[in-house]
N, CA, C and O of each residue as an XYZ file, in Angstrom:
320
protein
N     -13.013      5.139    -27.584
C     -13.845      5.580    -26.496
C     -13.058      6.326    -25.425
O     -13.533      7.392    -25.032
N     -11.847      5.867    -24.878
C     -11.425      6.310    -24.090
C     -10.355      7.786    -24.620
O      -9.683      8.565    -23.945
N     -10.571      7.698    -25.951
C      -9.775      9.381    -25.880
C     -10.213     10.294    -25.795
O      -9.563     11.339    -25.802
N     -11.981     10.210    -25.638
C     -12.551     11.361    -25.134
C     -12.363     11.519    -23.531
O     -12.505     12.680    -23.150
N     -12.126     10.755    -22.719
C     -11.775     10.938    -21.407
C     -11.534     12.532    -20.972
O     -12.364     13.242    -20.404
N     -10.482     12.829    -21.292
C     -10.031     14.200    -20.894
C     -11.428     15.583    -20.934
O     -11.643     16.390    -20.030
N     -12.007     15.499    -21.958
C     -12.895     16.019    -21.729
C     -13.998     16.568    -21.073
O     -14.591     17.639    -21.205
N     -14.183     15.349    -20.144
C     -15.106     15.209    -18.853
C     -14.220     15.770    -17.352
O     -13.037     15.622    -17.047
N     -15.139     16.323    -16.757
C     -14.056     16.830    -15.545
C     -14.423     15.617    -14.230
O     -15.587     15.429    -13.878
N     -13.246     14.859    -13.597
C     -13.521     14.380    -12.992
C     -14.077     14.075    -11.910
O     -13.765     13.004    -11.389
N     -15.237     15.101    -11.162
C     -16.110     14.901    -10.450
C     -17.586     14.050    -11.340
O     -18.523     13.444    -10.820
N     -17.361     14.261    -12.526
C     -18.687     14.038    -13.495
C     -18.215     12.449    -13.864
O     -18.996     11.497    -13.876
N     -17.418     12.409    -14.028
C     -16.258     11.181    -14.648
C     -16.382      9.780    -13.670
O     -16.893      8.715    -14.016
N     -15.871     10.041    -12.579
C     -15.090      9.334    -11.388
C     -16.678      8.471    -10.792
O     -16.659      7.252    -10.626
N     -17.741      9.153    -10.571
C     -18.413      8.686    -10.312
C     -19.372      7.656    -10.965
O     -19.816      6.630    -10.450
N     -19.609      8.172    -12.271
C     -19.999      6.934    -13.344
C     -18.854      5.493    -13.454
O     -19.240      4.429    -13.938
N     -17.680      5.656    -13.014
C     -16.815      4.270    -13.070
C     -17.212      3.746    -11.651
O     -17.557      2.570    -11.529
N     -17.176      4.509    -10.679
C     -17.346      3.971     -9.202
C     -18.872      3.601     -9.002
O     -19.029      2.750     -8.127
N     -20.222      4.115     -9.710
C     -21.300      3.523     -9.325
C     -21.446      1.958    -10.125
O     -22.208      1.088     -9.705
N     -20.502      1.779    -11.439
C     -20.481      0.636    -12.184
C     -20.181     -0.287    -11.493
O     -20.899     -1.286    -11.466
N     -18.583     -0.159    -10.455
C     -17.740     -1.140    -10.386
C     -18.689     -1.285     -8.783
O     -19.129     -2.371     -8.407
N     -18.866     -0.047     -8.030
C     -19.459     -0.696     -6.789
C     -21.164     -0.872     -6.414
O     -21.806     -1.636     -5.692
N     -21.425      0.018     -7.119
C     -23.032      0.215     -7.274
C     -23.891      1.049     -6.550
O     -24.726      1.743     -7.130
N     -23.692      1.040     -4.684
C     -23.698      1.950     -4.266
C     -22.632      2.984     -3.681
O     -21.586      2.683     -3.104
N     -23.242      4.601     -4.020
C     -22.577      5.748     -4.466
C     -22.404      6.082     -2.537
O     -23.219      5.832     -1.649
N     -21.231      6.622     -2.458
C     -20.886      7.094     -1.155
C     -20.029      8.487     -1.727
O     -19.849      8.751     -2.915
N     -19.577      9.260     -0.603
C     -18.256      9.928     -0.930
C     -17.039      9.202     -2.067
O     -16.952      7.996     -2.297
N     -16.358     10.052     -2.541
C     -15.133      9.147     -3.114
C     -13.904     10.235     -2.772
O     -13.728     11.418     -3.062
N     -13.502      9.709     -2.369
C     -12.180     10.703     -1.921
C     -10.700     10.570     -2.714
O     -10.051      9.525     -2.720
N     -10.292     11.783     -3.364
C      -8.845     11.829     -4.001
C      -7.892     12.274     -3.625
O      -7.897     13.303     -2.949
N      -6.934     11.716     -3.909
C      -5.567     12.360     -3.673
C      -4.769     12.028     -4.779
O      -4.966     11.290     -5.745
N      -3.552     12.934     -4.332
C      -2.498     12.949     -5.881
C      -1.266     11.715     -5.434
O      -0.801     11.487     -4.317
N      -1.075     11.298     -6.258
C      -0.059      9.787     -5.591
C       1.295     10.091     -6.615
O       1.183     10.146     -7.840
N       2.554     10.273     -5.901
C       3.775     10.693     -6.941
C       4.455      9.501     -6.745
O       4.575      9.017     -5.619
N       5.050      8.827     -8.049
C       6.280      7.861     -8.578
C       5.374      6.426     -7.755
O       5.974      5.399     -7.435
N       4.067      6.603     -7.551
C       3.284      5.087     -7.144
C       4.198      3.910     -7.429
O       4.382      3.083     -6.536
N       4.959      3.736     -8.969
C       5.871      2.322     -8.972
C       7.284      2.480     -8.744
O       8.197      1.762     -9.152
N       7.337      3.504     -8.044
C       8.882      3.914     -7.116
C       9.999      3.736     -8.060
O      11.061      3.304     -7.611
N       9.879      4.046     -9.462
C      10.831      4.207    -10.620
C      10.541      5.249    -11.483
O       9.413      5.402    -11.952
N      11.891      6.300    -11.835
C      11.840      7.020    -12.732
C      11.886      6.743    -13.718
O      12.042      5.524    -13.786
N      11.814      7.437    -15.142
C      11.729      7.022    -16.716
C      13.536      7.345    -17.105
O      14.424      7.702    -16.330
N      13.592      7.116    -18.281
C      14.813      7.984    -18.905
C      15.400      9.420    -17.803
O      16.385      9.591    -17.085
N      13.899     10.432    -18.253
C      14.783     11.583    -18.034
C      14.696     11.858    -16.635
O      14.980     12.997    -16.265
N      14.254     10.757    -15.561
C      14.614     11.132    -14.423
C      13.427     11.731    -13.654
O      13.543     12.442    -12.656
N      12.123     11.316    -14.307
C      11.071     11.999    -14.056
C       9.819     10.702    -13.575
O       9.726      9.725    -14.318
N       9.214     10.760    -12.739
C       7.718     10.153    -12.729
C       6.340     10.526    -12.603
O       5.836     11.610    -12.306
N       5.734      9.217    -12.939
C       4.384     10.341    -13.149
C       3.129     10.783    -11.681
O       3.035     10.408    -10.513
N       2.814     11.172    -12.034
C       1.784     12.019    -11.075
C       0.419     11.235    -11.267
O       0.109     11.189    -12.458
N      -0.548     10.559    -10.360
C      -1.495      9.802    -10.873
C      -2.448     10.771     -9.628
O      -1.978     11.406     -8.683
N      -3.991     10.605    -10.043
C      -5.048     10.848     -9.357
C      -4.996      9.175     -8.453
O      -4.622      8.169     -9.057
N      -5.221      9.150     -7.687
C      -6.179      8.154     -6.720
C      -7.213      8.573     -6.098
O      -7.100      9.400     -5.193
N      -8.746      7.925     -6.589
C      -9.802      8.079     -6.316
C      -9.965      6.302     -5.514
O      -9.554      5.215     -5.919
N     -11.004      6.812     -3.843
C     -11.064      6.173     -3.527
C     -12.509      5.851     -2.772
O     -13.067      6.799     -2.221
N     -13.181      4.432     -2.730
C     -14.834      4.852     -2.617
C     -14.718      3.411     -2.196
O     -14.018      2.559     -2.743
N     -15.767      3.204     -0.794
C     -16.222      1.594     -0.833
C     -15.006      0.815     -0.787
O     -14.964      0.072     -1.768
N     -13.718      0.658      0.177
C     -12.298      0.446     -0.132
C     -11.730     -0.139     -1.582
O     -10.912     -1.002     -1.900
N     -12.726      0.928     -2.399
C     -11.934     -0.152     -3.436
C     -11.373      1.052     -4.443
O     -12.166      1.944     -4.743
N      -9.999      1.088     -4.974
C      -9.015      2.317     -5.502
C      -8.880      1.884     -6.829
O      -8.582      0.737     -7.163
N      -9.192      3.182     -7.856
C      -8.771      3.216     -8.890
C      -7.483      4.601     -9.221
O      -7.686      5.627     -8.573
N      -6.437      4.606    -10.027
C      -5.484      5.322    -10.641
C      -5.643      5.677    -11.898
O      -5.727      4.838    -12.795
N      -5.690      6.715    -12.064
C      -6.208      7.658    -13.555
C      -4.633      8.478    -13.892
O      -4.088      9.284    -13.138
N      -4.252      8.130    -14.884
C      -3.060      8.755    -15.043
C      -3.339     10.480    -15.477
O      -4.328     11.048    -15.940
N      -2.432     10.804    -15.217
C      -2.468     12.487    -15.475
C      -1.876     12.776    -16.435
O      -2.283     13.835    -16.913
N      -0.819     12.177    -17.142
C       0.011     12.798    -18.363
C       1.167     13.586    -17.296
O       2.236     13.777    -17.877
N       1.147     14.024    -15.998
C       2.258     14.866    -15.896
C       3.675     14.142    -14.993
O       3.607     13.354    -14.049
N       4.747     14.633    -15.557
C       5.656     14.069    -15.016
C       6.781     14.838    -14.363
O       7.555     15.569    -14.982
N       6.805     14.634    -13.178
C       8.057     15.408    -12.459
C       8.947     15.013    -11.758
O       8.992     13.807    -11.517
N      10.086     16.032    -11.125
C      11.756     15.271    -10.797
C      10.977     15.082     -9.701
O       9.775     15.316     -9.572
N      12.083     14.451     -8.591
C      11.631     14.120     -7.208
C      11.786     15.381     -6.409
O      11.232     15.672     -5.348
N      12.477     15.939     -6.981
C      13.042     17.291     -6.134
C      11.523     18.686     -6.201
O      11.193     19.725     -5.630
N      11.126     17.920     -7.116
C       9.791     19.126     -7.521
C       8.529     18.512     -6.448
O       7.501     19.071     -6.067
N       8.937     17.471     -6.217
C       7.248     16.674     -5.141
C       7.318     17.122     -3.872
O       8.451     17.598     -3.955
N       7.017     17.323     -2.855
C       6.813     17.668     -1.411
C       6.047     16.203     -0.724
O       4.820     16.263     -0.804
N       6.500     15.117     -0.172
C       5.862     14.423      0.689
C       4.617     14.649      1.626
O       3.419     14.448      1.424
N       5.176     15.047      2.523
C       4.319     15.992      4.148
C       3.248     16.246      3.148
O       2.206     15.652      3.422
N       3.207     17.146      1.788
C       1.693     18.008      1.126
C       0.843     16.849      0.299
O      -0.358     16.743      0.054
N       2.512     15.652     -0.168
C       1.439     15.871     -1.708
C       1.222     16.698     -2.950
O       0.323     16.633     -3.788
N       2.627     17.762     -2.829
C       1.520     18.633     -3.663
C       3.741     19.133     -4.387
O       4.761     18.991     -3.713
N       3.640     19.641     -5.793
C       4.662     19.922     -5.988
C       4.823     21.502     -5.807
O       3.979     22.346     -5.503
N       6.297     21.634     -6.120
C       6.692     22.665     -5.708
C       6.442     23.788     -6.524
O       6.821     24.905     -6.171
């Protein structure tokens, strides 16, 4: 079930998990969250997660992408 995931774009996505888990639908607000468990892998790289957030309650959707620290920008959020 879940390897069709990618398929769906996550405005269509995000909200069918958030009306399940909270029931009523508000805004949900995202941001990009870099090295969240403050450890790199082997090659020196971590991953990049979505955080969607609704009703204080946060879910993390992994992205597949992984980058150095030197590639992330703090202050943005956003890589280089």
């Amino acid at each position: 079930m879940w390897d069709d995931v990618e398929m769906f774009h996550i405005d269509t996505f995000l909200p069918l998990i958030f009306s399940h888990l909270c029931g009523k639908m508000d805004k949900i607000r995202y941001r990009l969250v870099y090295n969240r468990q403050n450890t790199l892998n082997r090659q020196g790289t971590a991953l990049v997660q979505v955080e969607a957030y609704l009703n204080q309650r946060k879910i993390y959707l992994k992205t597949n992408v992984y980058l150095k620290p030197e590639c992330w920008s703090r202050e943005g959020g956003t890589s280089h």
